[in-house]
N, C-alpha and C positions, 0 to 999 in steps of 0.2 A: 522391381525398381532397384536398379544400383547406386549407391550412394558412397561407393567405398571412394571414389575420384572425386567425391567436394572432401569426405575426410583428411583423405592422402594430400591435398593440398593446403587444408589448415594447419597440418600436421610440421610440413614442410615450409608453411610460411610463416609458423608462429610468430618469429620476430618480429617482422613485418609487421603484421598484424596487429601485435604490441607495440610497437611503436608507432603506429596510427590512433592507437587508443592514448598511450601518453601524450599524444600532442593532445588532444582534446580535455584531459586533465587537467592541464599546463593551465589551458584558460580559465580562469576566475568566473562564478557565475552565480552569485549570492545573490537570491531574490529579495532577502527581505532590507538588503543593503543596497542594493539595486550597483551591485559589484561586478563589474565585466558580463550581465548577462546579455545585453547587447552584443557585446564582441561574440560573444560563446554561438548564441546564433545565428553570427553569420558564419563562424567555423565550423561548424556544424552541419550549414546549407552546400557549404564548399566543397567538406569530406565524403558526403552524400551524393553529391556532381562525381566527384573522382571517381563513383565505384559506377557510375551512370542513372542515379537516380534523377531525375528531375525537382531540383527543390526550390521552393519559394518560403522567403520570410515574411509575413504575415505582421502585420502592426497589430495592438491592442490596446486597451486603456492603458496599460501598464506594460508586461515584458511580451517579447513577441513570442508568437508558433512559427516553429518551421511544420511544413509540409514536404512530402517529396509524393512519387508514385514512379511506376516503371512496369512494364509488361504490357502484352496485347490488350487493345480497349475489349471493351463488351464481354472479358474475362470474366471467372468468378475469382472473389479479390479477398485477400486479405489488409484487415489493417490492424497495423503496430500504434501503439501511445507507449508515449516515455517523455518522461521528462529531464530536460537538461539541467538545470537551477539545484544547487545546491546551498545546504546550511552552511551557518556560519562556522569557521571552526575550531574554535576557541573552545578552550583555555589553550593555546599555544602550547606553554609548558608543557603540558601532558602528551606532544604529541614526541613520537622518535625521529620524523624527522619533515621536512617543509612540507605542508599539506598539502600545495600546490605542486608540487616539484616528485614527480612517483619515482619508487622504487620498490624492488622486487626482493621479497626476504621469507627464506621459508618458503616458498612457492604460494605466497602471495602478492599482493599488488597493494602498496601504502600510499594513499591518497584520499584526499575528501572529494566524494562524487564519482571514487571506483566501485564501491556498489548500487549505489543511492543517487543516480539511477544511469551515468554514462556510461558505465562499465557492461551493462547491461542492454542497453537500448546499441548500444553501436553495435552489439553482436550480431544483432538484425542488420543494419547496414554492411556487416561487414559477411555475413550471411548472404547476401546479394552478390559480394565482391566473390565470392568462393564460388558461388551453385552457376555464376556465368563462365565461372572462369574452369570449370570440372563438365561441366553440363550443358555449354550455350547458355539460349535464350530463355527467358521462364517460361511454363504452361499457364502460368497465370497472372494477373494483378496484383503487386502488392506496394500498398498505400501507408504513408507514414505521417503521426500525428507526434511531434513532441513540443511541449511547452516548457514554459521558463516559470512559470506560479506554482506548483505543486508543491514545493515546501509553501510555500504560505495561502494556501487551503486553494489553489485554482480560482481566485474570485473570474477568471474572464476565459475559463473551458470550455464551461456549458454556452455562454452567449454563444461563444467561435463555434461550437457544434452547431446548436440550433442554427447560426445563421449560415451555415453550409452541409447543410444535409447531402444533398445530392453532390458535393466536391467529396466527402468521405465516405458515400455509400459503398458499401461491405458486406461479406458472406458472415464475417468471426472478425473479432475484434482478440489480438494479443498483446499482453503486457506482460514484460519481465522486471520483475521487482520484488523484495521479498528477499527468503531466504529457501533452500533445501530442507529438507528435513534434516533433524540433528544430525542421525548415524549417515547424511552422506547422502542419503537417498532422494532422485529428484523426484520432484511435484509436478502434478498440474493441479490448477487451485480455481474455483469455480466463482467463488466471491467471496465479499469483503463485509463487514460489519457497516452499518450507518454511524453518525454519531450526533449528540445533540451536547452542546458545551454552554454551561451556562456560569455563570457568577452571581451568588448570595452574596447581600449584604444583610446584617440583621446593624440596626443600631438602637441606642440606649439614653444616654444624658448627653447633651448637648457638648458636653467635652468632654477629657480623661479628669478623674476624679479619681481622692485618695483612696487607697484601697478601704479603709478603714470606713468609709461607703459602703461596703459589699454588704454589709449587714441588712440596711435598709434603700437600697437603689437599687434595682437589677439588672443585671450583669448580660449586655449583649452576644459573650463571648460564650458564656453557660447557654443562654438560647440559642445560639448556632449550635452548639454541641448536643444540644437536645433532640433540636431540627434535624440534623442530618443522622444523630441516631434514629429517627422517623423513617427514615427513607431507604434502609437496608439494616439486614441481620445478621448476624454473626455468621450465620451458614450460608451467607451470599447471598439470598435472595431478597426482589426488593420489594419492599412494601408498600411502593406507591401502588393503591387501585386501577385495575385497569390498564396496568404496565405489560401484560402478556398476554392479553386479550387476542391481539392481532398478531403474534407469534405465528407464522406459517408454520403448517405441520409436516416435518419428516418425512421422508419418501424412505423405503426400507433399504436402496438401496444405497443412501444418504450414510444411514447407520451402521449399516452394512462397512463400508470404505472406510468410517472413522475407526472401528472396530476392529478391521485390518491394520492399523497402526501401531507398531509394537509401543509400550511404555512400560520405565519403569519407574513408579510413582516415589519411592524409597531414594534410587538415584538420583531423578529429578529435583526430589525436596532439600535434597542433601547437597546439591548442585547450586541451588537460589537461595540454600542460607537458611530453611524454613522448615518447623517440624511435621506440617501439616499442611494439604492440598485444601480448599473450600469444596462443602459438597454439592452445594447450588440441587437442581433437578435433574439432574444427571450423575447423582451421587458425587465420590472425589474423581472419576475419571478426564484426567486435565484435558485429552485432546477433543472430549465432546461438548467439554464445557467451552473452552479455547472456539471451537469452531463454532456451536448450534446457539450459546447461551446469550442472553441481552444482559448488561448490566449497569451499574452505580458505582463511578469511579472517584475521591475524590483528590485530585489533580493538585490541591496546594491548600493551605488554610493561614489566615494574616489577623492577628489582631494582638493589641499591645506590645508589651516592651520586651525587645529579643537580641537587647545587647549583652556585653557583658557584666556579668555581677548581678543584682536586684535591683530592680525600682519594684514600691510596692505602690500598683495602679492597677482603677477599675476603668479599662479601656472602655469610649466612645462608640466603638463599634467594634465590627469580626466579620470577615470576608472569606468564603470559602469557592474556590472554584471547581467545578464539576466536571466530569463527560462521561455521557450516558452512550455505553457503545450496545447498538442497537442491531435485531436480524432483520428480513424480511419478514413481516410484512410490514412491521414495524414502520411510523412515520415519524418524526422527527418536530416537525411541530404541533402532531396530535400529545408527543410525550411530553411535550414541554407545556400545554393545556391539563394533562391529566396530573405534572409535579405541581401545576400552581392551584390546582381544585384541593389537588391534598396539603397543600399548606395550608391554605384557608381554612380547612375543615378541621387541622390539628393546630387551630392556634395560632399560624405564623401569616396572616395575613396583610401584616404590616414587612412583612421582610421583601429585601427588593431583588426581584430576579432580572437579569440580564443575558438574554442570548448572545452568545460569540459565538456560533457555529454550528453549520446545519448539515449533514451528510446522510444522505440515504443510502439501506441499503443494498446490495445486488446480489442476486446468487444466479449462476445459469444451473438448469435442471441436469443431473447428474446422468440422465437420462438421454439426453442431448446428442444424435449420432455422432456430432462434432467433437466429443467428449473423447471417446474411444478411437476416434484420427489421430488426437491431438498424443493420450496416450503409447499410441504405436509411434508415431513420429520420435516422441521425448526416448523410447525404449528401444529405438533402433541408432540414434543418435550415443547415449549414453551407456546403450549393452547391457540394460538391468531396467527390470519396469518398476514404472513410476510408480508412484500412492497419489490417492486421490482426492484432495484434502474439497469440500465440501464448500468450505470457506477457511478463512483465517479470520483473526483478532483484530484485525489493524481497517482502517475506514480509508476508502479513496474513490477516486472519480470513474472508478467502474460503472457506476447507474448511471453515467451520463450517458453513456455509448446504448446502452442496453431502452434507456430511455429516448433517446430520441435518434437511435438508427435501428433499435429493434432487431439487433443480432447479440447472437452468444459470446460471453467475454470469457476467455480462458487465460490465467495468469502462468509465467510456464518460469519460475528462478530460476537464476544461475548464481547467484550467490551465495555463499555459507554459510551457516547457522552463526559464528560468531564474526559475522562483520563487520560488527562496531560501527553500525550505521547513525547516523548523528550523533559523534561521539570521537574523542582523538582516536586515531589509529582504524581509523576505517581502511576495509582493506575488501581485497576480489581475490579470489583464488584463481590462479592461472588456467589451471586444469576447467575451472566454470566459465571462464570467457572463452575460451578455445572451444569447449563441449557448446556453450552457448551458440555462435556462429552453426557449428555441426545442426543444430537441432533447429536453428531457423531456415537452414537450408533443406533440413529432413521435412521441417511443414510444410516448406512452398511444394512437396514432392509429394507427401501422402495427402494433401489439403486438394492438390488437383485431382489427381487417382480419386479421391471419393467421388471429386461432380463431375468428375467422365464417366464414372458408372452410375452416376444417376443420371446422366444425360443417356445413357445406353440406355438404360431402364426404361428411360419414358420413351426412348424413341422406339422401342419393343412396342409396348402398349400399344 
């Protein structure tokens, strides 16, 4: 298969190309503000039509799905998820320049929503625009899911899956989001963490009392600090019973892939500001722990006086929030049963727990033929083979796909390691949206070539 005529034309049409992606920047699309994401999707349904997808916007409780598809019916099919919706992007001040408004510096791209996630998800779209325009028509199907919720946890994904199964049925499910590995090198990424988020409160006296209390009242703020030393140890692991019970186990060639990942743990530590790595059950090696490990994070803590100067007060209460990032097999409201059996049993069964957040996790098996496609594809695309990360750290709506269409979800970045994603100065590298397009156009080629020789195979038999 030759692929050097979709290259030679993203090559030759970068501009273009970047300027289709800034117009879709331009538009505003804050979920949790509920800021242009409307508009966003139907610019987005538009962009999609131009390059000849067929796209429909979808209503939902809340922000809509576009959809599109394009290729011969009764294909084997791929489908894309992305999402449109972007954070908010404040503090202003800190940004160099309109958040909405891109520009290109250093051979990156400065916008909020250029990596996280349009910068990204259009490379696919725009991956369509190239392989028709290099190659004709496609050999195959490929179907597009992008939402407007995924910054604010997809409360209305899964419904819209579950109640269209057979509108997204698929061979492989892709998602680009994420970043490359540090030194440059692309990924394919297999799944994601779960996650279970919850909020303690411990309380105490009915108000805030003088300090000069603390002697004889007890101090809700000490028993959160108790509590939550209850619940992990200094070397990372957690001490809730029955927190790693249901840890799936390792496939060798799992370990194998993470093991191939160069690190330097001295650089690394030196890099985050930190003398020292956690050694959790995987010793201090950061990328097995990062990929394979479940853990106890805690995300914020609040109780009494935190202006300036002193007040001396024995605070009412103390509130600490959570998020328990979790592997497969791991379930998410079994761990939030086995944190609240161990508080009881250690004392803290007056303390109040509150779920915020439920995320299962997913991994496809490394083992996967679709695995090694996916691989060649990214490595014929980018001229260097990929690494195969197992999983990552970060929790998202990969187990929805994997749960209720029952295909392999393979995550394939095109963004940098320092994207500054939800954060000022989020940016895309030129070179990753460009390589990006190439490599969604290199799937739709070696993603066919596999099931024509398995169609050849069985029609042999």
């Amino acid at each position: 298969m030759d692929l050097e005529p979709v290259y030679a034309y993203v090559d030759a049409h970068a501009d273009a190309l970047l300027a289709d992606l800034f117009r879709l920047l331009r538009q505003r699309s804050i979920s949790t503000q509920d800021d242009g994401v409307k508009e966003c999707a139907e610019l987005l349904a538009t962009q999609m039509r131009e390059v000849g997808i067929d796209a429909t916007v979808y209503p939902t409780a809340r922000h809509p799905v576009v959809y599109g598809e394009i290729g011969p019916a009764g294909a084997p099919t791929i489908l894309v998820y992305g999402h449109y919706d972007v954070q908010p992007p404040e503090p202003l001040e800190l940004w160099q320049c309109d958040p909405f408004e891109p520009v290109i510096r250093d051979g990156k791209i400065y916008a909020r929503g250029s990596s996280d996630n349009k910068g990204q998800l259009f490379a696919h779209v725009k991956g369509i625009q190239a392989y028709r325009a290099a190659l004709g028509e496609l050999p195959l199907k490929v179907k597009f899911i992008f939402e407007g919720e995924e910054e604010i946890s997809s409360p209305n994904l899964e419904p819209f899956v579950a109640a269209h199964r057979n509108l997204l049925r698929c061979d492989v499910c892709i998602f680009s989001d994420s970043h490359v590995q540090e030194n440059g090198r692309p990924l394919v990424v297999l799944g994601l963490k779960g996650m279970l988020y919850v909020e303690i409160t411990v309380r105490g006296a009915d108000r805030d009392l003088h300090s000069m209390r603390a002697a004889a009242v007890p101090s809700p703020v000490w028993r959160l600090v108790h509590l939550l030393a209850a619940l992990k140890g200094e070397d990372g692991l957690v001490r809730i019973p029955g927190f790693y019970d249901d840890v799936r186990p390792l496939l060798p060639e799992e370990i194998a892939a993470v093991e191939a990942v160069p690190c330097d743990k001295a650089a690394l530590a030196a890099d985050l500001g930190v003398t020292s790595l956690l050694v959790n059950r995987h010793g201090d090696d950061y990328y097995k722990n990062m990929i394979f490990e479940p853990t106890c994070n805690i995300s914020g803590l609040t109780a009494g006086y935190q202006g300036p100067g002193s007040k001396t007060v024995l605070p009412a209460q103390a509130t600490a929030k959570l998020d328990l990032r979790l592997v497969p097999d791991q379930k998410p409201e079994r761990v939030l049963e086995l944190l609240k059996e161990h508080l009881a049993r250690s004392g803290y069964a007056d303390a109040e727990v509150k779920p915020l957040g439920f995320l299962e996790p997913s991994r496809t098996p490394i083992t996967h033929p679709l695995v090694a496609v996916a691989r060649r594809a990214v490595a014929d695309a980018y001229g260097v083979e990929p690494y195969v990360y197992p999983g990552i750290g970060g929790a998202g709506p990969n187990y929805i796909f994997e749960k209720h269409l029952g295909v392999p979800c393979l995550t394939i970045p095109f963004a940098a390691a320092d994207q500054n994603n939800h954060a000022p100065n989020e940016s895309m590298i030129v070179a990753g949206y460009l390589n990006g397009i190439k490599t969604s156009a290199a799937l739709i080629e070696h993603v066919a070539a596999f099931f024509s020789r398995q169609a050849n195979s069985s029609s042999k038999e």
